[in-house]
mmCIF file of the N, C-alpha and C atoms, coordinates in Angstrom:
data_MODEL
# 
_entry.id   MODEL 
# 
loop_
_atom_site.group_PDB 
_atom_site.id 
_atom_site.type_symbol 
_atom_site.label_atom_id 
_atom_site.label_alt_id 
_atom_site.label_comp_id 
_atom_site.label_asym_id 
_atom_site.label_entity_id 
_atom_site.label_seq_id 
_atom_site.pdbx_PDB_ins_code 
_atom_site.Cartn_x 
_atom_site.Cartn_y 
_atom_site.Cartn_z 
_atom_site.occupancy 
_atom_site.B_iso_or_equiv 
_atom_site.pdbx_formal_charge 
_atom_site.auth_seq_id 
_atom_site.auth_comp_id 
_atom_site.auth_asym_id 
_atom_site.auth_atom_id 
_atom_site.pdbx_PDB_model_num 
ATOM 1   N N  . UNK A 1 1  ? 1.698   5.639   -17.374 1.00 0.00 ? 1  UNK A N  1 
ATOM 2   C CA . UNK A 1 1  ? 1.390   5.502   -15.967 1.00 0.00 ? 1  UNK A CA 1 
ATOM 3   C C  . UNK A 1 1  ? 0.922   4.066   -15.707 1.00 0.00 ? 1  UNK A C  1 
ATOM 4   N N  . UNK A 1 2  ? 1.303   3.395   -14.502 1.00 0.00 ? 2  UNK A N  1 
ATOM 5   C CA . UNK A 1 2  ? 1.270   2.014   -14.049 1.00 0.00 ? 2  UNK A CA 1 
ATOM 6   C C  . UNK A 1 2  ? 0.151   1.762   -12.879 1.00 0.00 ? 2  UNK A C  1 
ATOM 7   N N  . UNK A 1 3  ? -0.728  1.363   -12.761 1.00 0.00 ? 3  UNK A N  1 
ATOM 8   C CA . UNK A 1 3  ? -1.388  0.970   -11.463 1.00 0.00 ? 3  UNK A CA 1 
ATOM 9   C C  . UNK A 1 3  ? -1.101  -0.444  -11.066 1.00 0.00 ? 3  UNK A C  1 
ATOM 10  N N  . UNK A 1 4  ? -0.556  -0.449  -9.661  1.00 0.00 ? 4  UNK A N  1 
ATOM 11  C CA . UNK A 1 4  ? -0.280  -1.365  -9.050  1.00 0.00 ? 4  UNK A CA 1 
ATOM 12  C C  . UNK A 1 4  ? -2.113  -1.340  -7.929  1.00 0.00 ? 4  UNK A C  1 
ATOM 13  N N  . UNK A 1 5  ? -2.382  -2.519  -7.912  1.00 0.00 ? 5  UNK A N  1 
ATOM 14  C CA . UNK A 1 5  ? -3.392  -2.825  -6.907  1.00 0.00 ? 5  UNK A CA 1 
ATOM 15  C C  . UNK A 1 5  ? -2.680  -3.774  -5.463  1.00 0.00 ? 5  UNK A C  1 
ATOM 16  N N  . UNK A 1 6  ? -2.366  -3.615  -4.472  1.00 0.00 ? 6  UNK A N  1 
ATOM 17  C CA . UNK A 1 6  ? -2.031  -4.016  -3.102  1.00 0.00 ? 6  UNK A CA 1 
ATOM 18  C C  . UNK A 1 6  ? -2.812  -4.601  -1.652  1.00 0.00 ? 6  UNK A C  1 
ATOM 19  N N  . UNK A 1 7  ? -1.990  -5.549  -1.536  1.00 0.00 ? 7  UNK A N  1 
ATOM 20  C CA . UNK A 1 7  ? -3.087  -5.431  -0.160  1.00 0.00 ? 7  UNK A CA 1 
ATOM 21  C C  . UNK A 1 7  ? -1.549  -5.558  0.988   1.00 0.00 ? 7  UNK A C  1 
ATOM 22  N N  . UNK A 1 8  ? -1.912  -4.628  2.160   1.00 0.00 ? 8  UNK A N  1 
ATOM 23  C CA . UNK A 1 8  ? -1.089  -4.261  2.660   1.00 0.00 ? 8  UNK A CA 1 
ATOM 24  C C  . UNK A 1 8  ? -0.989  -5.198  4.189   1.00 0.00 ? 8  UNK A C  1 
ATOM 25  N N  . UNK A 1 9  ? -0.184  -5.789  4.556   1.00 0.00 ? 9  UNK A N  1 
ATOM 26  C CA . UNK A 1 9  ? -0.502  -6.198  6.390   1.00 0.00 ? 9  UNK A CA 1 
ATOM 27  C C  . UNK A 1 9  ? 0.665   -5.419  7.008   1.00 0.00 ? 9  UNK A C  1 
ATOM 28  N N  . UNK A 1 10 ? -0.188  -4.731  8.608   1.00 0.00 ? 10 UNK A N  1 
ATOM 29  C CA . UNK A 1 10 ? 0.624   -3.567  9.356   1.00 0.00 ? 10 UNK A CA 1 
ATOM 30  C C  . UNK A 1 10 ? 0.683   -4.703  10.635  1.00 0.00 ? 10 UNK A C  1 
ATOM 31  N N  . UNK A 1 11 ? 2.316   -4.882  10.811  1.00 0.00 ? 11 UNK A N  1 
ATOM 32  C CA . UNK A 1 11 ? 2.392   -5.260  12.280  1.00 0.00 ? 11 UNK A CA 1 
ATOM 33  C C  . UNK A 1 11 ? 2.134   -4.033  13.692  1.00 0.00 ? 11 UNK A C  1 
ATOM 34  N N  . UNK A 1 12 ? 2.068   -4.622  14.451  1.00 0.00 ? 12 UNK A N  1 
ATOM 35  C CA . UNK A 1 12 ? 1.409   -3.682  15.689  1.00 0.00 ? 12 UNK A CA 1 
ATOM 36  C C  . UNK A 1 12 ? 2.393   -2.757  15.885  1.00 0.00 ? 12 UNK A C  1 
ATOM 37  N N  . UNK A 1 13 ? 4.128   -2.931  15.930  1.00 0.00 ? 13 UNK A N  1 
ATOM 38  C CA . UNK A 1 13 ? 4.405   -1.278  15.517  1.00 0.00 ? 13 UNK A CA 1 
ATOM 39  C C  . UNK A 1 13 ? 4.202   -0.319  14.765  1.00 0.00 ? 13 UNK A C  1 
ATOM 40  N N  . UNK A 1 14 ? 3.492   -0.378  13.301  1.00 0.00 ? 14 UNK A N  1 
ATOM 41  C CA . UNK A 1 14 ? 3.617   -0.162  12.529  1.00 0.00 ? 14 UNK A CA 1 
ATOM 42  C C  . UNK A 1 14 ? 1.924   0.828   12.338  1.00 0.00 ? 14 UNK A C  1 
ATOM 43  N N  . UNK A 1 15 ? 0.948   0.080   13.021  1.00 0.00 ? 15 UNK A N  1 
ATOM 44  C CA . UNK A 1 15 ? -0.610  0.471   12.969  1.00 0.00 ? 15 UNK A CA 1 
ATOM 45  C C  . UNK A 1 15 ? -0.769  2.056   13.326  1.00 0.00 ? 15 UNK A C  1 
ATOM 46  N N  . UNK A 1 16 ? -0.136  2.633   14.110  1.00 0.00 ? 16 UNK A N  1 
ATOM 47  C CA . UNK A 1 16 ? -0.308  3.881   14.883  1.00 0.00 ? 16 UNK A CA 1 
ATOM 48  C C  . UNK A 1 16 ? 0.522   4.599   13.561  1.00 0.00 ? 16 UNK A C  1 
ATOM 49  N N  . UNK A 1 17 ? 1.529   4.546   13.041  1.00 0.00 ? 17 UNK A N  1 
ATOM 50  C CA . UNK A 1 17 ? 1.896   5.227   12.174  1.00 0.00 ? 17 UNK A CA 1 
ATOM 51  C C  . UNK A 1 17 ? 0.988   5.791   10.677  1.00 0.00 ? 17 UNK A C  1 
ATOM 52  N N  . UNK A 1 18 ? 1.404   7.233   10.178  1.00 0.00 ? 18 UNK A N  1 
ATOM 53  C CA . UNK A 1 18 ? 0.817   7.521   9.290   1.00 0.00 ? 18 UNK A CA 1 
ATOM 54  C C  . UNK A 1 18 ? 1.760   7.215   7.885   1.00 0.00 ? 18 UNK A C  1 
ATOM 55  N N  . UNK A 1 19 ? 1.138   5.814   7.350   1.00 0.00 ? 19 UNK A N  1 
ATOM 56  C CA . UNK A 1 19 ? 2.040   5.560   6.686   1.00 0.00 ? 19 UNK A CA 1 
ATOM 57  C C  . UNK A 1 19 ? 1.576   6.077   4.813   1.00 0.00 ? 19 UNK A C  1 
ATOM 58  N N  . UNK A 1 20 ? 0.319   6.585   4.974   1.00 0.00 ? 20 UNK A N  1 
ATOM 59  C CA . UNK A 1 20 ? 0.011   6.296   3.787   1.00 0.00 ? 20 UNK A CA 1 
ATOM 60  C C  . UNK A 1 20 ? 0.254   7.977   3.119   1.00 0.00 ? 20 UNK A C  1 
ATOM 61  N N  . UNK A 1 21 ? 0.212   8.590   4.417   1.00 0.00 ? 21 UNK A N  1 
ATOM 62  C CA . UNK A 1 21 ? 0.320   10.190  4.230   1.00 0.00 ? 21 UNK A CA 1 
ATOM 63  C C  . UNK A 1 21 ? 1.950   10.059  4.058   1.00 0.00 ? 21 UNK A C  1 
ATOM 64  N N  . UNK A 1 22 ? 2.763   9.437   4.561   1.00 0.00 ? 22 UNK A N  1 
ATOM 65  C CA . UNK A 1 22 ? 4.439   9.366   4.402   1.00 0.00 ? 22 UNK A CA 1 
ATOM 66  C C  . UNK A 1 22 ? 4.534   9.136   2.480   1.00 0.00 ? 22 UNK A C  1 
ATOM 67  N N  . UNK A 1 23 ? 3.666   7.976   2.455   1.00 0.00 ? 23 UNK A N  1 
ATOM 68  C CA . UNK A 1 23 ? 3.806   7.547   1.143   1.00 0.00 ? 23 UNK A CA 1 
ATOM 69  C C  . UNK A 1 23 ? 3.359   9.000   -0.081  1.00 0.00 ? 23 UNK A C  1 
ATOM 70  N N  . UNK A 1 24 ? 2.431   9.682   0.298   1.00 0.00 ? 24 UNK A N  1 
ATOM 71  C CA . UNK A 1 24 ? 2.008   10.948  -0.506  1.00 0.00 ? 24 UNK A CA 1 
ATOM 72  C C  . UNK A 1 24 ? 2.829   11.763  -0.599  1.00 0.00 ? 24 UNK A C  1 
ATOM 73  N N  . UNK A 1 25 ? 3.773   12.156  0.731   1.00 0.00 ? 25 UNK A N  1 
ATOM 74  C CA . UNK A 1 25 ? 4.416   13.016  1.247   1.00 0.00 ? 25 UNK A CA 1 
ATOM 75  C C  . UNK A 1 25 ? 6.040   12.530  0.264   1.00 0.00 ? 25 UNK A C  1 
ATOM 76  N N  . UNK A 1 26 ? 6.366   11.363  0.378   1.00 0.00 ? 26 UNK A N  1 
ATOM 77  C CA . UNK A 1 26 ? 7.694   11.230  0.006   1.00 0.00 ? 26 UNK A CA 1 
ATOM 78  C C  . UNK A 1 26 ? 7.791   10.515  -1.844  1.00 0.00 ? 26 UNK A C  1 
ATOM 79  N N  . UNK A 1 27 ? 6.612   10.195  -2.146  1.00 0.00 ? 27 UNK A N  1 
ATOM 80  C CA . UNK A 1 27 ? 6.739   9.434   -3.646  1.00 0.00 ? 27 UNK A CA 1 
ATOM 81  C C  . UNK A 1 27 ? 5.802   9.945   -4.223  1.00 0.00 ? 27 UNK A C  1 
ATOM 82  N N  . UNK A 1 28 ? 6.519   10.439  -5.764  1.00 0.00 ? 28 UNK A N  1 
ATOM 83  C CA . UNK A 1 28 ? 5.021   10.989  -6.710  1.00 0.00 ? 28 UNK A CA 1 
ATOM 84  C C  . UNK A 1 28 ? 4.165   9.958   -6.926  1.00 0.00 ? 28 UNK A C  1 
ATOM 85  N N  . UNK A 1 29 ? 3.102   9.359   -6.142  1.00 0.00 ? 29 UNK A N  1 
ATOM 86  C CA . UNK A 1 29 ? 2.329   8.400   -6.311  1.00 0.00 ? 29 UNK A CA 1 
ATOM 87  C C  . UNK A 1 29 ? 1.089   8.529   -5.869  1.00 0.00 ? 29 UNK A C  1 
ATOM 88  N N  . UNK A 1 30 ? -0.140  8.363   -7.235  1.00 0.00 ? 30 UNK A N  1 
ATOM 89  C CA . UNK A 1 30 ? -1.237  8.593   -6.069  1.00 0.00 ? 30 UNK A CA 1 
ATOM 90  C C  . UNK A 1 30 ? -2.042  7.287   -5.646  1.00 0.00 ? 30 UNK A C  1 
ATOM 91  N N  . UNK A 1 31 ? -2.469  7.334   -4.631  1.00 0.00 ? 31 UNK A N  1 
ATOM 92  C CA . UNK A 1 31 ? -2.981  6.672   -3.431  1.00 0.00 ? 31 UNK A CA 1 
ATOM 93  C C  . UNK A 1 31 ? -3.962  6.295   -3.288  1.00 0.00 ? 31 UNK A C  1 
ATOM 94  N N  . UNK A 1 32 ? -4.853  5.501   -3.344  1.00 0.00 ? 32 UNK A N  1 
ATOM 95  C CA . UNK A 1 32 ? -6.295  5.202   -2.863  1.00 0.00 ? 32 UNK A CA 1 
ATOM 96  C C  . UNK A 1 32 ? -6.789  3.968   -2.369  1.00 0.00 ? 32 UNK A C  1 
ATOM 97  N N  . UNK A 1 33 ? -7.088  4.709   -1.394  1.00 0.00 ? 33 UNK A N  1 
ATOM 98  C CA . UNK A 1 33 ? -7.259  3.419   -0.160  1.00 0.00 ? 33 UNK A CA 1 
ATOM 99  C C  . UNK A 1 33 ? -8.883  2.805   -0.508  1.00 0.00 ? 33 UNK A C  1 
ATOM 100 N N  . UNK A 1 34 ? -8.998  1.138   -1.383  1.00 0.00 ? 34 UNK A N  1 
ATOM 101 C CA . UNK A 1 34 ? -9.755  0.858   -1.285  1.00 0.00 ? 34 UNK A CA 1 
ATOM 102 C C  . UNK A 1 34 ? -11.020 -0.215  -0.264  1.00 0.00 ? 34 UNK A C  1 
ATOM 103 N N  . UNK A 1 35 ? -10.498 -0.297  0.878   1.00 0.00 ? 35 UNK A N  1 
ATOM 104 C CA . UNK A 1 35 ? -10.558 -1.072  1.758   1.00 0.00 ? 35 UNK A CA 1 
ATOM 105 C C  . UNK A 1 35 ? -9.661  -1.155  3.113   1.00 0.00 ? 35 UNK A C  1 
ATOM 106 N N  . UNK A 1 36 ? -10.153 -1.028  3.868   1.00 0.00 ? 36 UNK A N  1 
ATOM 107 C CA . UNK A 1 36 ? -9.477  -1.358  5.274   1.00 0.00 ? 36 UNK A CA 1 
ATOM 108 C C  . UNK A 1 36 ? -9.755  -1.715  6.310   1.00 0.00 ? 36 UNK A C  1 
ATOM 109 N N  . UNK A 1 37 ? -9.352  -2.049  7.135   1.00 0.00 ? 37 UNK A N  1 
ATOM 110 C CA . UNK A 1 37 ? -9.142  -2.580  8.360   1.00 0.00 ? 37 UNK A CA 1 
ATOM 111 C C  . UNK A 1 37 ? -8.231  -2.301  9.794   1.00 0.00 ? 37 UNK A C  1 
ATOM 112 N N  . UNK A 1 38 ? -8.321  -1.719  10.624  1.00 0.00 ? 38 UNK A N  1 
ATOM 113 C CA . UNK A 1 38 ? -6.950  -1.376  11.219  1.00 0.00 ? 38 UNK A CA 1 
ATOM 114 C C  . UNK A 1 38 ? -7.651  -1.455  12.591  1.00 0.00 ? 38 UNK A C  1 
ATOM 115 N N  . UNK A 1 39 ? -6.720  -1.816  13.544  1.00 0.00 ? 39 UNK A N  1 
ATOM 116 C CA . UNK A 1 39 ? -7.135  -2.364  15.139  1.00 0.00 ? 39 UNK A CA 1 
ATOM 117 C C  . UNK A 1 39 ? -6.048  -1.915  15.846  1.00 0.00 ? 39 UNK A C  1 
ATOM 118 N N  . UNK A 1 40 ? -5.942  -1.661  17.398  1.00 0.00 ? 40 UNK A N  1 
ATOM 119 C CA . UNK A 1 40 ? -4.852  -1.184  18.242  1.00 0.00 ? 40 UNK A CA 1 
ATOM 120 C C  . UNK A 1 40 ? -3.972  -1.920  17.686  1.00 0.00 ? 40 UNK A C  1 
ATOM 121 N N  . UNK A 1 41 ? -3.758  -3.076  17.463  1.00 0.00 ? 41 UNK A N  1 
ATOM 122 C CA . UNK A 1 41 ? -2.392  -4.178  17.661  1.00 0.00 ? 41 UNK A CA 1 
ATOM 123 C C  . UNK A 1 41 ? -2.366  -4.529  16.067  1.00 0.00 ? 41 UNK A C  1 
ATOM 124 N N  . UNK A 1 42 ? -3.604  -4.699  14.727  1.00 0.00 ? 42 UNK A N  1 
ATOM 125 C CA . UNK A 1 42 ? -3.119  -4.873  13.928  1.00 0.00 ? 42 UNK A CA 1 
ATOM 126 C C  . UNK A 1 42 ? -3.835  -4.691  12.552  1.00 0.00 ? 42 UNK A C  1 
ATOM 127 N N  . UNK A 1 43 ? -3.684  -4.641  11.445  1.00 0.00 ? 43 UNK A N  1 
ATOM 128 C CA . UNK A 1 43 ? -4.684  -3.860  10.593  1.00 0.00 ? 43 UNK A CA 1 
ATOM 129 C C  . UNK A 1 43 ? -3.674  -4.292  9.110   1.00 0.00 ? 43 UNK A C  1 
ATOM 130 N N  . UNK A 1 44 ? -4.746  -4.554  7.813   1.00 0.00 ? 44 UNK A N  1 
ATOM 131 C CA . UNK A 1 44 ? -4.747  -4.500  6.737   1.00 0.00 ? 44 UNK A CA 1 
ATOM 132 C C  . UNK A 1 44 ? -5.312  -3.278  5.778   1.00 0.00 ? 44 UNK A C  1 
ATOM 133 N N  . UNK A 1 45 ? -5.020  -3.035  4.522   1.00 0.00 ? 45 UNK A N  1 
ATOM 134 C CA . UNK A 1 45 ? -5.252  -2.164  3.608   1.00 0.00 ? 45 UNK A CA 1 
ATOM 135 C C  . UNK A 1 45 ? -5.452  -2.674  2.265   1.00 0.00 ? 45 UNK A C  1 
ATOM 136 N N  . UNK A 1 46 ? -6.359  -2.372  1.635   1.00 0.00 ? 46 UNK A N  1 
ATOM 137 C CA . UNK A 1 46 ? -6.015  -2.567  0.134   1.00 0.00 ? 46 UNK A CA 1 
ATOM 138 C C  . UNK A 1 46 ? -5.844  -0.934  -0.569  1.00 0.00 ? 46 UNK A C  1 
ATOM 139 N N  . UNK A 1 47 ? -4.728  -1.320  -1.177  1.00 0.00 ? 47 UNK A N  1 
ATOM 140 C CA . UNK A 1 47 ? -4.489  -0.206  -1.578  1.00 0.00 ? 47 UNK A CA 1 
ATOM 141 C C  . UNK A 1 47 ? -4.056  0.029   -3.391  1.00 0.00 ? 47 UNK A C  1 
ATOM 142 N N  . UNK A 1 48 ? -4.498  1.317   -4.090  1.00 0.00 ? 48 UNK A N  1 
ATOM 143 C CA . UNK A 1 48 ? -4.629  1.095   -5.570  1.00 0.00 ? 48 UNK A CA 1 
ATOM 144 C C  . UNK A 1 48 ? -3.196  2.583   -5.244  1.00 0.00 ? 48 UNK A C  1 
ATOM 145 N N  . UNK A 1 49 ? -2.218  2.171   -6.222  1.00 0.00 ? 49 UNK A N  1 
ATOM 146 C CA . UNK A 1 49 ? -1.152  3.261   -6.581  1.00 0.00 ? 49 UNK A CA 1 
ATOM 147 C C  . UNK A 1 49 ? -1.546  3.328   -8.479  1.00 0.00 ? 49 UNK A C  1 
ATOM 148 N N  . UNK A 1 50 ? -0.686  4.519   -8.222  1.00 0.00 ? 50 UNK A N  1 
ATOM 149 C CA . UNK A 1 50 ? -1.076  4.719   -9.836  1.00 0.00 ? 50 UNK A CA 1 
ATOM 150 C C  . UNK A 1 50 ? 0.324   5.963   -9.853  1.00 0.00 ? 50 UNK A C  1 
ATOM 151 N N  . UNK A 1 51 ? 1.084   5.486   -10.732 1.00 0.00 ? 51 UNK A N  1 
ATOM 152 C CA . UNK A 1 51 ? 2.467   6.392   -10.962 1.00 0.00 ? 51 UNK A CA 1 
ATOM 153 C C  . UNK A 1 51 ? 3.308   5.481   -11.783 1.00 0.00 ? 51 UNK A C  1 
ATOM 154 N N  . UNK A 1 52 ? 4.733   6.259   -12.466 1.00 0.00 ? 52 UNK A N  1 
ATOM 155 C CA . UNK A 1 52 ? 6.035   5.198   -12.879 1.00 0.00 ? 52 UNK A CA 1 
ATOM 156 C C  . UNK A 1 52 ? 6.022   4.546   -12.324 1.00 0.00 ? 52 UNK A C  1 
ATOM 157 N N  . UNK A 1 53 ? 6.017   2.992   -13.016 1.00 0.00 ? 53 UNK A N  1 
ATOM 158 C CA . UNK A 1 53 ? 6.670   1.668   -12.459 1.00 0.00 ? 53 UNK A CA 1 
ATOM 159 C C  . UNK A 1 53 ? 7.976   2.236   -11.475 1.00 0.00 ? 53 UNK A C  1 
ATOM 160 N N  . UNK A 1 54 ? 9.010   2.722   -12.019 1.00 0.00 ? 54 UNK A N  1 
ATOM 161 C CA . UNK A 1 54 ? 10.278  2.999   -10.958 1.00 0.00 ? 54 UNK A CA 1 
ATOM 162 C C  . UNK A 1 54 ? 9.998   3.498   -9.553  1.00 0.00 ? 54 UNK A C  1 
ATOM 163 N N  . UNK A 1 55 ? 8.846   4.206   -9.856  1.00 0.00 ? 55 UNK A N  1 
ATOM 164 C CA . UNK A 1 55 ? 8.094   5.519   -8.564  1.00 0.00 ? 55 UNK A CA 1 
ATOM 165 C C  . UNK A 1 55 ? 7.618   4.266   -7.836  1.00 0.00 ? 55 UNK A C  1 
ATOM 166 N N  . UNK A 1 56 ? 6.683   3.540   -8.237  1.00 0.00 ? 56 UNK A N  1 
ATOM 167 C CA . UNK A 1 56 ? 5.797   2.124   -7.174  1.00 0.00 ? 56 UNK A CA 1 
ATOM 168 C C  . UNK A 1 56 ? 6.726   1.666   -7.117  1.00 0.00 ? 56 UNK A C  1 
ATOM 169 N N  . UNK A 1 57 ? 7.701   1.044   -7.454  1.00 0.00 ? 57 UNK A N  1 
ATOM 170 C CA . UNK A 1 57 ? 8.681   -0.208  -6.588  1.00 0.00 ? 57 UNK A CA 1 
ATOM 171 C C  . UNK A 1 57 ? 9.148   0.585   -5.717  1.00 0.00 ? 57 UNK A C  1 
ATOM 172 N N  . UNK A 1 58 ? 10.001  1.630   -5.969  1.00 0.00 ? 58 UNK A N  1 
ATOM 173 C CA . UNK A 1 58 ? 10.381  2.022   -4.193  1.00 0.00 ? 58 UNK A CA 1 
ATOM 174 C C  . UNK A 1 58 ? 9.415   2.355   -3.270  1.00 0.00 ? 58 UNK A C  1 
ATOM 175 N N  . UNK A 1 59 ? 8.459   2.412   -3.744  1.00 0.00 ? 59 UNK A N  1 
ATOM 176 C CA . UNK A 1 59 ? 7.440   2.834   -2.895  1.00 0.00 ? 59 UNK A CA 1 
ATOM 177 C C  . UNK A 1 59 ? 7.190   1.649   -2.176  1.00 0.00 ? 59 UNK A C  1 
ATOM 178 N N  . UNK A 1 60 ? 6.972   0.651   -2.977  1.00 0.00 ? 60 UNK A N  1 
ATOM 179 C CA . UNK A 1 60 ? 6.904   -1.020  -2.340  1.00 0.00 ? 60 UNK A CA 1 
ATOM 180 C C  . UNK A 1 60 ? 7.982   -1.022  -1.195  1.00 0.00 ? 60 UNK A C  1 
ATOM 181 N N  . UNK A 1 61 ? 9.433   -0.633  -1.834  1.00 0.00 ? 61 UNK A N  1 
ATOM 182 C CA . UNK A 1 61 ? 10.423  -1.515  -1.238  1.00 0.00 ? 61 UNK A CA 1 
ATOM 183 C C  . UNK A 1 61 ? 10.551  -0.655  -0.253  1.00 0.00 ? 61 UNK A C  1 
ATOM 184 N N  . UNK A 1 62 ? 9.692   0.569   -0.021  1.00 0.00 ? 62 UNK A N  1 
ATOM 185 C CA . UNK A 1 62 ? 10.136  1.123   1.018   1.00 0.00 ? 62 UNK A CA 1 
ATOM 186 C C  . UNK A 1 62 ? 8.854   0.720   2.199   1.00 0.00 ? 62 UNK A C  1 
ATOM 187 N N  . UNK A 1 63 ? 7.781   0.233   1.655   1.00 0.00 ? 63 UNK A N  1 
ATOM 188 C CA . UNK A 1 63 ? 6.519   -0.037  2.705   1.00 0.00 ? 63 UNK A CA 1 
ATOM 189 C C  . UNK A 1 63 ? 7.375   -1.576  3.349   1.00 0.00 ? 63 UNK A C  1 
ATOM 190 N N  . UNK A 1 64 ? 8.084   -2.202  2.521   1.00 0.00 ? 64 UNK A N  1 
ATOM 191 C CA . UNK A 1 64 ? 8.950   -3.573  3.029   1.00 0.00 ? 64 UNK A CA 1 
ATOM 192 C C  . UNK A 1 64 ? 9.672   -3.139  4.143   1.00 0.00 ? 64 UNK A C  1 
ATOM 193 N N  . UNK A 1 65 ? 10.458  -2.359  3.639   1.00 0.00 ? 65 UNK A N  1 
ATOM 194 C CA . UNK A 1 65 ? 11.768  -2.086  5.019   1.00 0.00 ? 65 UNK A CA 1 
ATOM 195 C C  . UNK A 1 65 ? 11.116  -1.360  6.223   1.00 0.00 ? 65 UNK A C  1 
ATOM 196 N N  . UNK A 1 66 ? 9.541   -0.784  6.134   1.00 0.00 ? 66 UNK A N  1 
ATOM 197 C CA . UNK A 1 66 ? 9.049   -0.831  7.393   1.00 0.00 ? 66 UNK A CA 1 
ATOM 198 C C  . UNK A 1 66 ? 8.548   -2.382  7.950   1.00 0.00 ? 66 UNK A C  1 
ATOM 199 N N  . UNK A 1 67 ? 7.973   -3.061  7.505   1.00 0.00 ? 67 UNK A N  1 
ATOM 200 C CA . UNK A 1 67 ? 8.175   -4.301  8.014   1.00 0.00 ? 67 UNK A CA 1 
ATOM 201 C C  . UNK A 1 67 ? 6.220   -4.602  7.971   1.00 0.00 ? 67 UNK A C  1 
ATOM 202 N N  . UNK A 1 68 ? 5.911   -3.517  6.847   1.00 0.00 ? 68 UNK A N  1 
ATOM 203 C CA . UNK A 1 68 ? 4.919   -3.675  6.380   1.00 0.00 ? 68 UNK A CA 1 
ATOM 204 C C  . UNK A 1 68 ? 4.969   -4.975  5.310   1.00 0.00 ? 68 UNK A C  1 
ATOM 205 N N  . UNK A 1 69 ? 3.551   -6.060  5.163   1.00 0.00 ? 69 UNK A N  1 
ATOM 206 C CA . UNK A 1 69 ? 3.745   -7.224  3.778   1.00 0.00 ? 69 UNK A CA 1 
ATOM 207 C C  . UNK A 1 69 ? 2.924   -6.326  3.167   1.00 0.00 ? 69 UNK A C  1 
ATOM 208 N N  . UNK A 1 70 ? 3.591   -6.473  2.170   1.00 0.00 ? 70 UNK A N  1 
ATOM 209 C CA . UNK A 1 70 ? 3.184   -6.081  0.406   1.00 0.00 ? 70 UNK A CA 1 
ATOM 210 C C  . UNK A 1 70 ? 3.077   -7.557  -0.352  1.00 0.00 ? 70 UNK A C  1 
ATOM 211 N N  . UNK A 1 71 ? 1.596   -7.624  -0.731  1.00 0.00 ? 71 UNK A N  1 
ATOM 212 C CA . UNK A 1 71 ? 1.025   -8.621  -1.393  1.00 0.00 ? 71 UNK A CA 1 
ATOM 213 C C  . UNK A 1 71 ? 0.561   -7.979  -2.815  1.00 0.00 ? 71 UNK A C  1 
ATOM 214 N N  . UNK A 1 72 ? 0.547   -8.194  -4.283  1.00 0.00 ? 72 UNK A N  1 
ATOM 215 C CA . UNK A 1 72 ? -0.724  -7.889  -5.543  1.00 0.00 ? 72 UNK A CA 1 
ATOM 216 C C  . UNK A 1 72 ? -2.052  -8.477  -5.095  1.00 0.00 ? 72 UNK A C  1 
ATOM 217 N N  . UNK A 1 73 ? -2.608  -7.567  -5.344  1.00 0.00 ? 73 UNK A N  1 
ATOM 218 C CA . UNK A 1 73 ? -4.109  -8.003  -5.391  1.00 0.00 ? 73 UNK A CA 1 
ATOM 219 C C  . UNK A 1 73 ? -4.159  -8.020  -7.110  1.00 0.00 ? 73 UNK A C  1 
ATOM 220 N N  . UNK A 1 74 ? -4.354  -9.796  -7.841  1.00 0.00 ? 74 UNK A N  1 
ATOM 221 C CA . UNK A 1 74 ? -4.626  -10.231 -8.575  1.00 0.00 ? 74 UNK A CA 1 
ATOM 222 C C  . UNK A 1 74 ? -6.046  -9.208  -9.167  1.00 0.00 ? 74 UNK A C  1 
ATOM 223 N N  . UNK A 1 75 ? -6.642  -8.840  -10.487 1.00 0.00 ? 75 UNK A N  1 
ATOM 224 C CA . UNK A 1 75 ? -7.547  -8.434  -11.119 1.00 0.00 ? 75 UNK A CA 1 
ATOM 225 C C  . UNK A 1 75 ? -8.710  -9.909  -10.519 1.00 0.00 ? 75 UNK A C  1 
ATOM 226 N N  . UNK A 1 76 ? -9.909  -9.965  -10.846 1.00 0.00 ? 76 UNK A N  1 
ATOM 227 C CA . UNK A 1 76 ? -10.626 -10.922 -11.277 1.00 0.00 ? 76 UNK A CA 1 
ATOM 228 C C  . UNK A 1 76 ? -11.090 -11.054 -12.218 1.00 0.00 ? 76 UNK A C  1 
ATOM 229 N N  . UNK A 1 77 ? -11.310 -12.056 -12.736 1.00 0.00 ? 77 UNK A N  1 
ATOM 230 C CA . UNK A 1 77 ? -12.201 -12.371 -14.134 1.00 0.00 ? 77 UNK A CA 1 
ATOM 231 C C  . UNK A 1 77 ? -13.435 -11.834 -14.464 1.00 0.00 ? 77 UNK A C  1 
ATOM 232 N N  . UNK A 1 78 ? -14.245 -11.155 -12.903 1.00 0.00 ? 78 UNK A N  1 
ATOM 233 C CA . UNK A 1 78 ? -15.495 -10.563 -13.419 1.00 0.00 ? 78 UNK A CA 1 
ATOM 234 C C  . UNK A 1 78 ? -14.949 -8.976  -13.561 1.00 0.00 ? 78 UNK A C  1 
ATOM 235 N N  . UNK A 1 79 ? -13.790 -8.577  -12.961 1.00 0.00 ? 79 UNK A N  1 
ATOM 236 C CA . UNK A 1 79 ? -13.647 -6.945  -12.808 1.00 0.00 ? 79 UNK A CA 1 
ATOM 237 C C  . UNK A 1 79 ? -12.937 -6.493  -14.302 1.00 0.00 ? 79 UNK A C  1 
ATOM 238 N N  . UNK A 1 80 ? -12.802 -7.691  -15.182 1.00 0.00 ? 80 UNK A N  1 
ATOM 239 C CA . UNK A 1 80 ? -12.429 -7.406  -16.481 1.00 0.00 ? 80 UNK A CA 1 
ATOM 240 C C  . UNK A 1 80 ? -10.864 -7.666  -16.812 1.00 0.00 ? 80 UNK A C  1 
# 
């Protein structure tokens, strides 16, 4: 099993949608939202997946083709 760590940016079509329940709903991947942010018009996420590498990339490439950015959130040197 792979954990990908994310930080997510939602354009203003995109904020009103339930995207993270889509993501539970459609990919064996689990989910945990460590941080957020979200406003009428626009909103960020950090988000921790944990599943097959094959399972997180479409999961990525599918948060892309909503027109969601998918960034890594780098580890830090103090978090080990």
């Amino acid at each position: 099993m792979t954990q990908m760590r994310l930080h997510l940016t939602f354009p203003e079509e995109r904020v009103r949608e339930p995207i993270v329940y889509e993501i539970c709903k459609n990919f064996p991947v689990v989910v945990n939202i460590r941080r957020a942010d979200i406003s009428d018009d626009s909103g960020w996420m950090e988000l921790e997946m944990d599943g097959d590498l094959p399972d997180l990339e479409r999961t990525v490439a599918y948060l892309r083709d909503r027109g969601i950015v998918v960034a890594p959130i780098e580890k830090s040197i103090l978090e080990g």
